[in-house]
C-alpha positions in Angstrom: -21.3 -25.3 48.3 -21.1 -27.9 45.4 -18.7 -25.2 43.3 -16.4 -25.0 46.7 -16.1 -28.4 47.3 -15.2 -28.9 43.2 -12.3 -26.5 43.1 -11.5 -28.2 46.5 -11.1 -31.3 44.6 -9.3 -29.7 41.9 -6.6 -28.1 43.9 -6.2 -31.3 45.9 -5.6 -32.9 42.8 -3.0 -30.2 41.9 -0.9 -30.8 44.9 -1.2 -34.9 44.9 0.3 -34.4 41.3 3.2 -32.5 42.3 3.4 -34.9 44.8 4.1 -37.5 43.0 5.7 -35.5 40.3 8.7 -37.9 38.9 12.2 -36.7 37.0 13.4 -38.8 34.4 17.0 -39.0 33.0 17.6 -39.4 29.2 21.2 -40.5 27.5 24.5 -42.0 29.3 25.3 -44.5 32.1 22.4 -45.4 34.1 19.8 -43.3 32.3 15.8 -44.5 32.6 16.1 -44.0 28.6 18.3 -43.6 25.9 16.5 -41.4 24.0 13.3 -38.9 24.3 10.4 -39.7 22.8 10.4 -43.1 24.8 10.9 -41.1 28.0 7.2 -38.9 26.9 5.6 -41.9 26.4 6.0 -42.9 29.6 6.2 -39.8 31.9 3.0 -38.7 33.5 1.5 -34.6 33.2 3.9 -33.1 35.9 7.0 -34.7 35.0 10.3 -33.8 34.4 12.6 -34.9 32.2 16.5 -34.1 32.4 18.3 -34.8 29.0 22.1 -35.4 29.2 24.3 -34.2 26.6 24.8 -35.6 23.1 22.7 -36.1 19.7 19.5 -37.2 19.4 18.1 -37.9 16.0 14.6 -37.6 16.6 11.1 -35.8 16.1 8.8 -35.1 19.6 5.3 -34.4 20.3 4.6 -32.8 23.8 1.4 -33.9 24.2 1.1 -33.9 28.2 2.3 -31.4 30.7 6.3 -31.8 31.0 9.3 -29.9 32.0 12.1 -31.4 29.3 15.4 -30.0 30.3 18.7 -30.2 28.3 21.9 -30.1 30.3 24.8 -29.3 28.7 23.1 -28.1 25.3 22.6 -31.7 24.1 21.7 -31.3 20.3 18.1 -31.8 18.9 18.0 -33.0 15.1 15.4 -33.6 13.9 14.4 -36.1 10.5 14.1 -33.1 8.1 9.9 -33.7 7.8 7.6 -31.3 9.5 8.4 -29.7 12.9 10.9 -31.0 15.5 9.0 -30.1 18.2 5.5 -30.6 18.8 3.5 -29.0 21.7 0.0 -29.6 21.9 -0.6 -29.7 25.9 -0.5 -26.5 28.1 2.2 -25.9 30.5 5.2 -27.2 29.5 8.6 -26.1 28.8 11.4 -27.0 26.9 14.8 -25.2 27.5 18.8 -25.8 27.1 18.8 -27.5 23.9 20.3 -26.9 20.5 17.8 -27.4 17.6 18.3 -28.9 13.7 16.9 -30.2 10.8 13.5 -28.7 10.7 11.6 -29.7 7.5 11.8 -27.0 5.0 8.4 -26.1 3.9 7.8 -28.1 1.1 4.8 -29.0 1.6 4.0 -25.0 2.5 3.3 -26.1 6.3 5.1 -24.2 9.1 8.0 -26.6 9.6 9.4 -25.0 12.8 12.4 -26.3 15.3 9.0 -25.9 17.9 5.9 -25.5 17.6 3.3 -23.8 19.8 -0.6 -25.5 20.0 -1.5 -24.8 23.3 -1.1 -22.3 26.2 0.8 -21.1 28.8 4.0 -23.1 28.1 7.6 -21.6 28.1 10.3 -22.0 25.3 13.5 -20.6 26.6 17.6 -21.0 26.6 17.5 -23.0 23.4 19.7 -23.0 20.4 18.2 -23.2 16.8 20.0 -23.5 13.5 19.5 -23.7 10.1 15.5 -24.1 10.7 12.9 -23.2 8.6 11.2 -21.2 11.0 12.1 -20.8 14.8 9.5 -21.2 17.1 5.7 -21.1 15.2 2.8 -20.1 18.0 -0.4 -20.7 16.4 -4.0 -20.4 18.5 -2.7 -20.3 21.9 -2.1 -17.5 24.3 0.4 -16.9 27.1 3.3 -18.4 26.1 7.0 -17.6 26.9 9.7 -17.3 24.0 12.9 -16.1 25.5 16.3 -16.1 25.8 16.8 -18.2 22.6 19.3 -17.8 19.7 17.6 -18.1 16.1 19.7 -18.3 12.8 17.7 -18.7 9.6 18.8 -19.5 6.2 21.2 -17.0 5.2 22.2 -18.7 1.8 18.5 -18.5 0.3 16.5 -15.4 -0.7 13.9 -13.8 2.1 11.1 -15.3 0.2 12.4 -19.3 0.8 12.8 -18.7 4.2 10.8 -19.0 7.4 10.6 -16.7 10.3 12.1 -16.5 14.0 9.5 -16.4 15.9 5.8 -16.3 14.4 2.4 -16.1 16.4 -0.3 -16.7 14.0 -4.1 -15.7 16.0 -2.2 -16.3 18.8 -2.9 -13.3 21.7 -1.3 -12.2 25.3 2.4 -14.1 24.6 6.1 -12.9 25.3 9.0 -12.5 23.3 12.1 -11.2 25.1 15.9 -11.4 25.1 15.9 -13.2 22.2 18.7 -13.3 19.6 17.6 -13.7 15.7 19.3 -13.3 12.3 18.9 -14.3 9.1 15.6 -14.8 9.0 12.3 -13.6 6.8 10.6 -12.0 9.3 12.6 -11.7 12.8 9.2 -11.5 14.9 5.9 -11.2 13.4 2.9 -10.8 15.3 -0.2 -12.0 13.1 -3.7 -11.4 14.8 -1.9 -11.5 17.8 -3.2 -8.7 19.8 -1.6 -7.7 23.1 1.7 -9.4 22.1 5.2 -8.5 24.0 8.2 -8.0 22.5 11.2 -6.7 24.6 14.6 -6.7 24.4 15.1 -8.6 21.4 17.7 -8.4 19.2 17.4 -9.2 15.2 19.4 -8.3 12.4 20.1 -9.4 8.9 16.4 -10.4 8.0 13.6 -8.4 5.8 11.7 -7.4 8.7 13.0 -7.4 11.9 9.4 -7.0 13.6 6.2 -7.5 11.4 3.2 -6.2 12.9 0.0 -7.0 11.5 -3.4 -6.6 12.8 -2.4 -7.0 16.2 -3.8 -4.0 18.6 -2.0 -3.1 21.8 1.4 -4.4 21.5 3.9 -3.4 23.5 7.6 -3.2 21.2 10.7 -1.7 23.8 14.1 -1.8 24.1 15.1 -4.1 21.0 17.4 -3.6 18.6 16.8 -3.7 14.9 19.5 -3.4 12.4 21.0 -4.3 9.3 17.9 -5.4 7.7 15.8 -4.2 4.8 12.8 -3.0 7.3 13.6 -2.6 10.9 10.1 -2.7 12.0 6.9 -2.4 10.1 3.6 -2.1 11.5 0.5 -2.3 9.4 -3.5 -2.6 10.0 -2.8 -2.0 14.1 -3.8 0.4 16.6 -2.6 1.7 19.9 0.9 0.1 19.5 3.7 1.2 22.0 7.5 1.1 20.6 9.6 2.8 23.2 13.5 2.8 24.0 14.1 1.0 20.6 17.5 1.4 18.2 16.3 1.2 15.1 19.7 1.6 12.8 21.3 0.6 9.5 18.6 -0.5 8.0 19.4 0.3 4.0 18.8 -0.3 0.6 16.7 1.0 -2.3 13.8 0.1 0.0 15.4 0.4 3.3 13.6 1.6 6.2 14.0 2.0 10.2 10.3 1.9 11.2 7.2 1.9 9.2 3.6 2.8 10.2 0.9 1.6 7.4 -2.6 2.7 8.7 -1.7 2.0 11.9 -3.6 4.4 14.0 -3.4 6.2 17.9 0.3 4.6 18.7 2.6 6.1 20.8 6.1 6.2 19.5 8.9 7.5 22.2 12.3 7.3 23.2 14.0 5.5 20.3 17.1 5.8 18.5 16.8 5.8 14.6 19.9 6.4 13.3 21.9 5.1 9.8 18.7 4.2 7.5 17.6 4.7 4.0 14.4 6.3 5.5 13.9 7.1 9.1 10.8 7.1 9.6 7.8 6.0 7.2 3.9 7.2 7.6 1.5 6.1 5.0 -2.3 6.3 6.0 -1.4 6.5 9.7 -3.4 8.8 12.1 -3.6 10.6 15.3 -0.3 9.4 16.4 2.5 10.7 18.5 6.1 10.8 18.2 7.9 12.1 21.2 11.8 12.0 22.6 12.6 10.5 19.9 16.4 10.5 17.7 16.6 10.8 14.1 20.2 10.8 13.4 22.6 10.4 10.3 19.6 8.9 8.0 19.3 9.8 4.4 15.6 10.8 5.0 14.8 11.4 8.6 11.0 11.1 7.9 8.8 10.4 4.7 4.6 11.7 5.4 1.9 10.9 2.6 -0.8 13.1 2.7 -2.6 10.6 3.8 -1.1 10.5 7.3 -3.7 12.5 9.5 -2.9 14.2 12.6 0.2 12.8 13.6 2.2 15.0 16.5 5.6 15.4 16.9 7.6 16.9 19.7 10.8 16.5 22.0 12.2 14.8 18.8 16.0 15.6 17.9 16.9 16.2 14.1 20.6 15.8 14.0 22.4 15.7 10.6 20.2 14.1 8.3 20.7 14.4 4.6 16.4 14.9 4.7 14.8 15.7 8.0 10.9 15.8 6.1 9.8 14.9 2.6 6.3 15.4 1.9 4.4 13.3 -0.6 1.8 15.6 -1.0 0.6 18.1 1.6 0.9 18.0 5.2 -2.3 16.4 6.7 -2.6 18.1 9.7 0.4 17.2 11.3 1.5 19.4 14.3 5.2 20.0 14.9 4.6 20.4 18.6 3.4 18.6 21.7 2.2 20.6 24.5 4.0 23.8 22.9 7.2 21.8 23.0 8.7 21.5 19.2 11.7 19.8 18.5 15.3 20.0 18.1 16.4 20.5 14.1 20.5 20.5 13.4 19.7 22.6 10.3 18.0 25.4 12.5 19.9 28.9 11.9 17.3 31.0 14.0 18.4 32.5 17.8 17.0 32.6 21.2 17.5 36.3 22.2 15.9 35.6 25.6 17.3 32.5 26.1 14.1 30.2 26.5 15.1 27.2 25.3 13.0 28.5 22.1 14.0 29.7 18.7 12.5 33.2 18.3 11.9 32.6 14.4 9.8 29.2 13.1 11.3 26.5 11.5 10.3 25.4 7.9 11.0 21.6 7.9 10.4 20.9 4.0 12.9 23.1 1.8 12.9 23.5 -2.4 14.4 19.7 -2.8 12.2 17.9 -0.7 9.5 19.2 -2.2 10.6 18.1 -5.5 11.7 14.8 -4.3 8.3 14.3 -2.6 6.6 14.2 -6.2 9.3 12.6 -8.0 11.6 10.0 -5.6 14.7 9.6 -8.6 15.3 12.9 -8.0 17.1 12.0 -4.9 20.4 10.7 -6.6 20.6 14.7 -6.6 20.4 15.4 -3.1 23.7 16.4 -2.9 24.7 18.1 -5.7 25.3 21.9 -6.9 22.1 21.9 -8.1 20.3 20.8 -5.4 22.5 23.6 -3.6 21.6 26.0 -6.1 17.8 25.3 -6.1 17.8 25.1 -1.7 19.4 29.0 -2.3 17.1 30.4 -4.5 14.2 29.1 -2.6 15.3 31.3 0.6 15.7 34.0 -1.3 12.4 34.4 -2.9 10.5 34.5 0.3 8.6 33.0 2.9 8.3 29.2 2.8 5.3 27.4 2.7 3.6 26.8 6.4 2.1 23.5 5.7 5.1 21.8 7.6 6.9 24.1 10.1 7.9 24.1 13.5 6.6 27.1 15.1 8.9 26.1 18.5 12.0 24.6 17.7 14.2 23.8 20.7 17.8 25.1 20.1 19.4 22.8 22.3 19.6 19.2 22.2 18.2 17.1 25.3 19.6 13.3 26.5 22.1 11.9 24.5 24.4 14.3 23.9 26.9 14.0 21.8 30.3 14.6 23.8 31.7 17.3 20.9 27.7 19.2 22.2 29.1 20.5 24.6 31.9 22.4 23.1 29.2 24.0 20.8 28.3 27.7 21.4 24.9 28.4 22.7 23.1 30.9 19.7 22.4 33.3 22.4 25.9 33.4 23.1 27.4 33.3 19.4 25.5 36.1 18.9 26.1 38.2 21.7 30.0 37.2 21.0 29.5 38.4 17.0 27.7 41.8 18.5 30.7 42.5 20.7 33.4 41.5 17.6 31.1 43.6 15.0 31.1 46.8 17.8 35.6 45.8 18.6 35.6 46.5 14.6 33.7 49.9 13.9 35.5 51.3 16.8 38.9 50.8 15.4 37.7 51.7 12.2 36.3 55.2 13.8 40.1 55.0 15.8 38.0 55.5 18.8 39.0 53.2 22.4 35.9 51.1 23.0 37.2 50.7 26.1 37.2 54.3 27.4 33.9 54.9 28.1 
């Protein structure tokens, strides 16, 4: 009974707080103040304050539970020391501002336009520029960060700048429909576990999503390109990147998507097109890689031995200078899910009874690969004679190695067609077409009709 009539106290004291909620105007004729900080001070937890547009030259601390609203995009600067936003009370949110003059770490703190210390609060529809790092959430849970625009500092080197968004022991919070660029680290999700990032869309940065021990996050339908890394995920399990484009993401070290003992992930659906390196697995087990497309990347994917029982099926191989370089044997990976294998561009084998199936295996590793796997400047080769020469003479001598081969490679390609597809000639029918042309030839040769029979 005591506990009942407690929470009956609390949500009474809820509702007489909205009640007497209060909105507060900020800049221009007839505003309560003419600037913001003045206008925290005096609000009470449940407030809101409207600020009109125009400049305001000044560092905040939320520090009580407000709604602080720009209208019109007025601009935030801040004095160029520390962070220019502060929040250290739960259940706020700050939206429709454009945010400057961040401190720039020189004092190795986390200067930020805002800073996250509490939960629950939402940091959305704002403008940051020229910041150290965008929006800093550090050991707090179930925050908001969306529909912002983030721009780092292009003009210095990825190791003076900040990140766009950083959570730092900071579980359960949302990043979607943001825009970043020119940043260190895009997102980067810290001992963060169960973090959300969807829909983003970064470019021009190192990473464009950092991972780091941070289980059971869920990374779909961004976009990360033009960057050194796309995404790299390191020291996590059970991670779930889905409907991502992953693409043109180059350089000596350039790569679409990394997995660094990060185990039991599911990766599906993604386009990874344009890299350096597709596709990167270093001391990553029992993962799966389904539906996914590898397209026009120098290597389509790179597997150290001591990636363990990875699975791969439904995937779609499409012109690739590299579909597999191994760097040392193939630890157990399987080439097929559910006897489903995947789709390779370089596969010259037939489906005689039109399964869906080639009839012959698929050896995914060929003469250069292996030699690049063991020595990586040999790649500066890849597309020479030689390399020809070698890829020639190791078809000839025999039966390849079966420590990477797809025993059930799919000979047609599944959603995302290309439009010139489906002017290609089905195997089955090339071949049936070349039977009937070979049989047309011996007959005239033999001055016989083929016809009269």
């Amino acid at each position: 009974m005591t506990r009942r009539i407690a929470l009956c106290a609390v949500v009474l004291g809820l509702v007489a707080a909205r009640a007497d909620a209060r909105t507060w105007t900020v800049g221009g004729d007839g505003a309560d103040f003419p600037l913001i900080a003045p206008a925290i001070a005096a609000a009470s937890a449940g407030d809101v304050i409207r600020v009109r547009g125009g400049v305001y030259r000044e560092d905040l601390v939320i520090d009580k539970q407000l709604a602080i609203i720009g209208e019109g995009h007025p601009t935030l600067f801040g004095t160029g020391l520390g962070s220019v936003v502060t929040i250290t009370a739960p259940g706020c949110e700050l939206s429709g501002f454009t945010i400057e003059g961040s401190g720039m770490g020189e004092t190795n703190e986390m200067d930020a336009a805002v800073q996250v210390r509490s939960n629950g609060n939402r940091i959305v529809d704002n403008r940051m520029r020229r910041v150290f790092y965008g929006v800093v959430v550090a050991d707090a849970r179930r925050n908001e960060i969306a529909d912002n625009e983030i721009q780092g500092l292009r003009d210095r080197g990825f190791g003076q700048r900040g990140d766009g968004i950083y959570l730092y022991r900071a579980p359960e919070n949302s990043v979607a429909r943001n825009r970043i660029s020119g940043e260190r680290d895009g997102i980067y999700f810290q001992y963060a576990p169960r973090g959300r990032a969807v829909d983003n869309v970064v470019s021009d940065s190192r990473y464009g999503l950092h991972d780091m021990f941070s289980d059971d996050a869920v990374i779909a339908r961004n976009r990360f390109g033009d960057s050194v890394v796309g995404a790299n995920i390191m020291d996590s399990r059970r991670i779930l990147v889905e409907r991502n484009r992953i693409a043109r993401n180059r350089g000596v070290p350039g790569i679409g998507l990394t997995l660094k003992d990060c185990d039991d992930s599911i990766v599906r659906d993604n386009e990874i097109v344009e890299n350096a390196r597709g596709l990167f697995l270093d001391g990553s087990s029992s993962n799966r890689f389904s539906d996914n497309t590898f397209r026009a990347n120098d290597t389509a994917v790179t597997l150290f031995s001591s990636a363990e029982r990875n699975a791969f099926g439904g995937n779609q191989f499409v012109d690739n200078w590299s579909d597999l370089v191994l760097s040392g044997r193939d630890s157990g990976t399987r080439w097929t899910i559910d006897g489903r294998g995947n789709y390779w561009s370089r596969y010259r084998g037939f489906d005689f009874d039109g399964d869906g199936i080639g009839d012959t295996p698929h050896p995914l590793v060929g003469a250069f690969e292996r030699l690049e796997g063991t020595t990586p400047a040999a790649r500066i080769f890849l597309q020479s004679p030689a390399a020809a020469g070698l890829e020639l003479a190791a078809r000839m001598g025999g039966r390849a190695a079966d420590d990477a081969t797809d025993d059930r490679p799919l000979v047609r390609r599944a959603a995302r067609r290309d439009p010139a597809a489906a002017r290609t000639l089905h195997p089955f029918a090339a071949a049936s077409i070349f039977a009937g042309l070979a049989a047309l030839a011996v007959a005239m040769i033999r001055g016989t009709d083929p016809c009269s029979r």
